[in-house]
N, C-alpha and C positions, 0 to 999 in steps of 0.2 A: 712139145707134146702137152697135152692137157694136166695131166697127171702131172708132169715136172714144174708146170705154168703154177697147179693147185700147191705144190709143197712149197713153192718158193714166197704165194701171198701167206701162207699157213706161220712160216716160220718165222719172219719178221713179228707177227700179232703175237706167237704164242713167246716170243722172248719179249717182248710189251709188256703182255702180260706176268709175266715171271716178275720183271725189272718192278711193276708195277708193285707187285702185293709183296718184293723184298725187303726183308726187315729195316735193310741200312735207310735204301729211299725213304721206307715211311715213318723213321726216327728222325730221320734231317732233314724231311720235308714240310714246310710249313702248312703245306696245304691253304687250305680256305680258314683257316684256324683266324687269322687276323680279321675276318669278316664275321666269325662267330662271334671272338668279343665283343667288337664293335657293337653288334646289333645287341649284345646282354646291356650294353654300356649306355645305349640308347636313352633322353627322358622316358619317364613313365607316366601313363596316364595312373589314375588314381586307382583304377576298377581292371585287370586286364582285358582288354578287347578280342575277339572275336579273330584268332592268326597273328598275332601281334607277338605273341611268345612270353617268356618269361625276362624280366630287366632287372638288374639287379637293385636300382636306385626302389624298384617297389618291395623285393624280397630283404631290402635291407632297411627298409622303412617297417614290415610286417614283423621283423627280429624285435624294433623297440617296441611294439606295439605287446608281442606277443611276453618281451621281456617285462614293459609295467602291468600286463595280466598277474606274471608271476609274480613278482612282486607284492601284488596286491595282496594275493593267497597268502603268502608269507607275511604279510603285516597282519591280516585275520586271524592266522593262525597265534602269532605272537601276542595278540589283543586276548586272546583264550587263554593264552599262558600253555601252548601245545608246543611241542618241537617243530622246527622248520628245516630240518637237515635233507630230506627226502626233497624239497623243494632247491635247498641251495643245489645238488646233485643236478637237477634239470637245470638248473640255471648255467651251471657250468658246459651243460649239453648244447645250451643256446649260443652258448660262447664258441664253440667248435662250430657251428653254423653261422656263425658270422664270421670268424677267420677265415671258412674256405669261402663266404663267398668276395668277401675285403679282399682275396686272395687272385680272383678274379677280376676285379675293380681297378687293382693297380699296380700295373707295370714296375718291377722290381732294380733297379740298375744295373749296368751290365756286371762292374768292378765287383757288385755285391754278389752279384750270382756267379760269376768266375771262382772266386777265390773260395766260398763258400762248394762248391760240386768238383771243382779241383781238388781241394783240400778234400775232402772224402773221398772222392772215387781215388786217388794217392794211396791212403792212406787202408782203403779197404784193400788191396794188392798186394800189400807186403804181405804176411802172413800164409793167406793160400797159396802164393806164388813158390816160398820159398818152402811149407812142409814137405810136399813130393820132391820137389829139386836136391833136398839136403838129407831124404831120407837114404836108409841104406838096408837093400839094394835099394836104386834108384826107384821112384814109381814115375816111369815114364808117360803109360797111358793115361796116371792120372794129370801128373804135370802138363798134357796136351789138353786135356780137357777142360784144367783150368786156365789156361792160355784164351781158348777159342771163347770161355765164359767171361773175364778179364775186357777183351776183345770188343765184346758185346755193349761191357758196363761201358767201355773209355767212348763207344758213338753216341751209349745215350744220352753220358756226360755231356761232352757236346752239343745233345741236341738237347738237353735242358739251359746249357749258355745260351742257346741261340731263343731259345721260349720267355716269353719279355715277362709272362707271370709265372715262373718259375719263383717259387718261395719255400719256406723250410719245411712245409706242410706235404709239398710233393715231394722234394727231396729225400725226406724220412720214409715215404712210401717206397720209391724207386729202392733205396739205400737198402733195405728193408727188404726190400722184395728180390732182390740181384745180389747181394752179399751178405745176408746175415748166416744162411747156413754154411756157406766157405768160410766166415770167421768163429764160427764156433768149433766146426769140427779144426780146424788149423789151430785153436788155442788146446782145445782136444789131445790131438793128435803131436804137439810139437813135444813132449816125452819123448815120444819113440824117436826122435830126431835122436835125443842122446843113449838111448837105449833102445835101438831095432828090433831087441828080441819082443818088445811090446807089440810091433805090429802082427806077432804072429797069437798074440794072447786072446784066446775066445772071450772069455770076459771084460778084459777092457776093451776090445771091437764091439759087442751088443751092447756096451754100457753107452758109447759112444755114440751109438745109433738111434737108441732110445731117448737119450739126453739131447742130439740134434733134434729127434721128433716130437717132444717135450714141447721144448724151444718152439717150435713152428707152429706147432698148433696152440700155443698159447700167446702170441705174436698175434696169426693171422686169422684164427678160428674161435680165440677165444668167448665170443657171442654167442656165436652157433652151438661150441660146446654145452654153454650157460644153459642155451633153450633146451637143448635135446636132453640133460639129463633133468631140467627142474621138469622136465614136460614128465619123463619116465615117472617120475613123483610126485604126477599131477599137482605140479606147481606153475604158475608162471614164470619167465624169464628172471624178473626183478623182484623175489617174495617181502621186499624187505620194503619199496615202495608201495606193493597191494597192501602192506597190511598198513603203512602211513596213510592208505586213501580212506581206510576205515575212517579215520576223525575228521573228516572234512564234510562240514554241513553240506547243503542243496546250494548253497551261492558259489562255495570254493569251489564245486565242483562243477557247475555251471561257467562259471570263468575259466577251468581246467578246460572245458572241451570247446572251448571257443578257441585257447590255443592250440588245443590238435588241431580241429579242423584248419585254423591255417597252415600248420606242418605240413599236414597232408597234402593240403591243396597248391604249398607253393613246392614240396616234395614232387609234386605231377605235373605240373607245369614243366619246373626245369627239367626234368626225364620226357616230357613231349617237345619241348625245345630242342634239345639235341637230339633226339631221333626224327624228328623232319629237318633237321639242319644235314646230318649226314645220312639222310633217302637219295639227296640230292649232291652232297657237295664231301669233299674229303677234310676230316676232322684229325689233325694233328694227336698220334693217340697221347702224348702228355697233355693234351690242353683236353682232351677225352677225361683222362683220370682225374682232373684236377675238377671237375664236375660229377664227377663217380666221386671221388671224395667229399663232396657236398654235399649230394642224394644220399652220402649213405651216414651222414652227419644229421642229416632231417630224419631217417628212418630208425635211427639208433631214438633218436628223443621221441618219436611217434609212438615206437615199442614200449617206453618207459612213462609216457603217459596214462596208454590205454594202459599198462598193468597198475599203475595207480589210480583210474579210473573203477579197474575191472570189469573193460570192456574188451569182447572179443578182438582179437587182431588183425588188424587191414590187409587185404589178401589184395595183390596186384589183378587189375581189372580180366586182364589176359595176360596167356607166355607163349607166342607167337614161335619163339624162337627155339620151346622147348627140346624137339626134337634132335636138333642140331649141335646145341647144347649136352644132351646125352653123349652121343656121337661122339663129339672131344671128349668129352670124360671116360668114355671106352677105352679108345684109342690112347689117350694119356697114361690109362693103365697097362695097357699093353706095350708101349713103347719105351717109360720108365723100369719099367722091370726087364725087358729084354734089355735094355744099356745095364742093369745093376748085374746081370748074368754074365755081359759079355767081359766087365771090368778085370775077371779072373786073371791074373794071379795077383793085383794090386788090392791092398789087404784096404789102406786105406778109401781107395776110392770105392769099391765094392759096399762098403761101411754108406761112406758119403751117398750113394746112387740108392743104394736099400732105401735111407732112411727121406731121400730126397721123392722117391718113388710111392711110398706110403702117404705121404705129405701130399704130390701134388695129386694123386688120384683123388683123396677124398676133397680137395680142394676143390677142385672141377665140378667135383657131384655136386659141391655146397653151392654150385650156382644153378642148378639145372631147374630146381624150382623155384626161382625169386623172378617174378615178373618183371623186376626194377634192371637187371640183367639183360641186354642185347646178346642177339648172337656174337655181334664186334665186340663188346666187352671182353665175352666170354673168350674172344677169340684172342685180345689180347691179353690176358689172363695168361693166356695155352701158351703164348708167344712168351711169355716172362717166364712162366714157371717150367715150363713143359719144350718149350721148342727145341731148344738144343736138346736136348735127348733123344729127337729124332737124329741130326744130326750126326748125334754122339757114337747112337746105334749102329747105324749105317758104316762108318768109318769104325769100331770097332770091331763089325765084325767084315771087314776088310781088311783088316790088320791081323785078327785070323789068320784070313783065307790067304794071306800073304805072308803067313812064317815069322808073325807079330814085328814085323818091322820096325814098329814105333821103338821098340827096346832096343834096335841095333844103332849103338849110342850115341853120340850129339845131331848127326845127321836126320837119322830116325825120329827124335825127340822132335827137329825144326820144322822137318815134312809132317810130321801130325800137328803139332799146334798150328801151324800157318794154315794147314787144310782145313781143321776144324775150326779158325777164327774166318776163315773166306765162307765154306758152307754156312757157319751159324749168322754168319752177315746177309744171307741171304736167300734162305731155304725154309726157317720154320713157318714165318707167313706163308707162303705160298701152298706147300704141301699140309699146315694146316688148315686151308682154306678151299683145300680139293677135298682131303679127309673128312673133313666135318660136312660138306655136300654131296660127298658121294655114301656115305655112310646114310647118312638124311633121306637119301632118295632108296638104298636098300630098306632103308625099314618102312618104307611107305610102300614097296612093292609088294602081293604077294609071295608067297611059299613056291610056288610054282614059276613064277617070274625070276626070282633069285635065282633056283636051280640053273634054270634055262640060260642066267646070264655067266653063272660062273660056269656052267658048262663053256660059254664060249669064252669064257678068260682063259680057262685049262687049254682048250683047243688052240687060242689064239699062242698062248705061251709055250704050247710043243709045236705049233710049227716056225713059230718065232727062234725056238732051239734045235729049230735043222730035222723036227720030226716030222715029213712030208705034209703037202699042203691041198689041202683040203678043195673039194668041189663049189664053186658059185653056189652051183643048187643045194648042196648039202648045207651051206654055212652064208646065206645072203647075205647077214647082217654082222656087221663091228657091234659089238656089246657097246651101248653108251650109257655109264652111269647118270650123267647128267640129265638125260632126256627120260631115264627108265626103259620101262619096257614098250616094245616096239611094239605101235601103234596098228592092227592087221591093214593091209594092202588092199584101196578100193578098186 
């Protein structure tokens, strides 16, 4: 039958798809990754040509270039008898911009990246594995959930062995970004291991909470912070460089903006480099971040220029991706805080999901205006901080609706962790990659298009629940978020 003929090409493509945008494949997959460096590794013409992209042998030729600028400044200045501290501070910036792109440049050996992301990701496990396990009573749900998080860390493990420029600069990010809030609350939280009655104490749970979200946003947002509040007091970011720019004659400062402008310029480059490299081709997201960690090593020094200049701030040319961007940061809110709801009656984990939920919301937002930000960044952003909490969600409130099973003892514990370590292996890409386009596409509808469409999600999901099934004529059309609203009938 036609119908049976359509569901059967339907279903093959739509587990493609799935399998596709799965976490585990696109952490162990190289992708085209070996063709990106390649082509960065390329010689360089002197001048960049005209699609030729960015190479590293010229961005690391423009580092010495831009480093005996500084230099210079700082010998002028020291010729005047002025302090040059505000200068060595850049210089040290330049230096982070040549490690990540050195970082790039050359393949690390294997024995050295083994033993270095073994010995860590080891050694990050101990602690949150064994708080909920040894607590008393058990914290079962959360002990699943740091299973299925564990889980996550030991493929990316993996897939940083198998990343030939894997070095300690990505490492500390991944490290950073996947365990630092399980081992703070786990150093936290291991008291109550010898004293239970702790986990029920409101003040040391908020103290707990607020000290994990300390922690993160000074870790991951600490820039962002800087800006927003020197901004509140109409300051700039770095008050301390603006007012070092004060003593710098017309030449110092003349030679200052010859090395922004190259910042900038080799800043846009590598960010137009890799956004037409994956238009077209699949970009390994560690060998992704490992060039997000270089863009945003150009953008830290660009920021810190222009405030020593006291020159307005380089706003990214466009944000394409704005929209989409939103969308995850919504959704992340709504999804971390439904998981920190459903944690209920685990005192510790509830703690850990609050404060993990605060964190990654405004995280999110902190991308939605940087033009330097792709939608895939962002996406895999959502995918580190954010994805298993979909996951989380969904499974604990089926542990609810099923008379909290995870608590019904060792059994219960092994069927949640193993479920939550299978779904987090392969669910938060996917379903945030529907999320963040279907959301995309509501807010480009209007007022009236929305209605009309969630009217037929409603209708579609009472007859889907056995509530009688509606007329051809009354209901033509399948709601499709992707497509929007339905186009009128010629």
């Amino acid at each position: 039958m036609p119908v049976a003929a359509d569901a059967e090409h339907r279903t093959p493509a739509s587990g493609h798809a799935l399998w596709k945008l799965a976490d585990a494949r696109v952490l162990l997959s190289r992708g085209e990754s070996r063709a990106f460096v390649d082509a960065l590794r390329q010689p360089s013409t002197e001048r960049e040509m005209p699609g030729e992209g960015a190479k590293l042998e010229r961005l690391l030729s423009h580092v010495g270039q831009m480093r005996d600028g500084l230099n210079k400044v700082r010998q002028d200045l020291a010729a005047a008898g002025q302090p040059d501290s505000a200068l060595k501070a850049l210089s040290r910036n330049l230096d982070g911009i040549e490690r990540a792109l050195v970082a790039l440049r050359e393949d690390k050996p294997l024995a050295h990246r083994t033993f270095w992301v073994a010995s860590a990701s080891l050694l990050a496990a101990v602690m949150p594995i064994t708080v909920p396990l040894a607590s008393r009573p058990r914290q079962a749900q959360f002990a699943s959930e740091t299973f299925g998080l564990m889980a996550k860390m030991f493929v990316e493990a993996a897939a940083m062995i198998r990343t030939p420029t894997t070095d300690r600069g990505l490492l500390k990010d991944r490290w950073l970004s996947r365990n630092l809030i399980n081992n703070v609350q786990a150093v936290w939280f291991m008291p109550s291991v010898v004293k239970p009655k702790l986990t029920n104490n409101l003040p040391y749970n908020l103290t707990g909470g607020m000290v994990s979200v300390a922690v993160l946003f000074m870790t991951f947002l600490s820039s962002e912070i800087r800006e927003k509040v020197n901004g509140w007091r109409n300051k700039p970011p770095y008050p301390g460089l603006a007012q070092a720019g004060q003593d710098l004659d017309a030449r110092m400062r003349a030679d200052l903006r010859d090395v922004l402008a190259t910042v900038n310029a080799d800043m846009q480059s590598l960010v137009d480099t890799k956004a037409a490299f994956e238009d077209a081709h699949e970009l390994n997201p560690l060998v992704s971040k490992q060039v997000s960690l270089a863009v945003n090593a150009y953008k830290t020094l660009s920021v810190k220029l222009m405030d020593t200049l006291g020159v307005p701030h380089a706003v990214a040319a466009s944000n394409p991706d704005k929209a989409a961007k939103l969308a995850l940061a919504v959704f992340t809110a709504m999804i971390c805080f439904s998981g920190a709801a459903l944690m209920v009656p685990d005192r510790i984990g509830m703690v850990d999901l609050t404060a993990d939920a605060i964190f990654t919301s405004l995280y999110q937002a902190s991308l939605v205006g940087d033009g330097n930000v792709s939608r895939k960044d962002a996406l895999d952003e959502f995918k580190t901080f954010s994805g298993f909490s979909m996951v989380l969600a969904a499974m604990l409130a089926l542990n609810k609706g099923a008379g909290d099973f995870i608590e019904h003892g060792a059994t219960g514990l092994l069927i949640g962790s193993v479920s939550m370590a299978a779904l987090n292996l392969v669910l938060p890409g996917p379903v945030g990659h529907a999320t963040a386009k279907g959301i995309e596409k509501l807010m480009s509808m209007s007022p009236s298009d929305i209605g009309q469409t969630l009217y037929k999600l409603g209708d579609c999901l009472y007859r889907w629940c056995g509530g009688g099934a509606a007329s051809e004529a009354e209901h033509p059309h399948e709601p499709d978020l992707e497509a929007g609203p339905s186009a009128p009938a010629s």
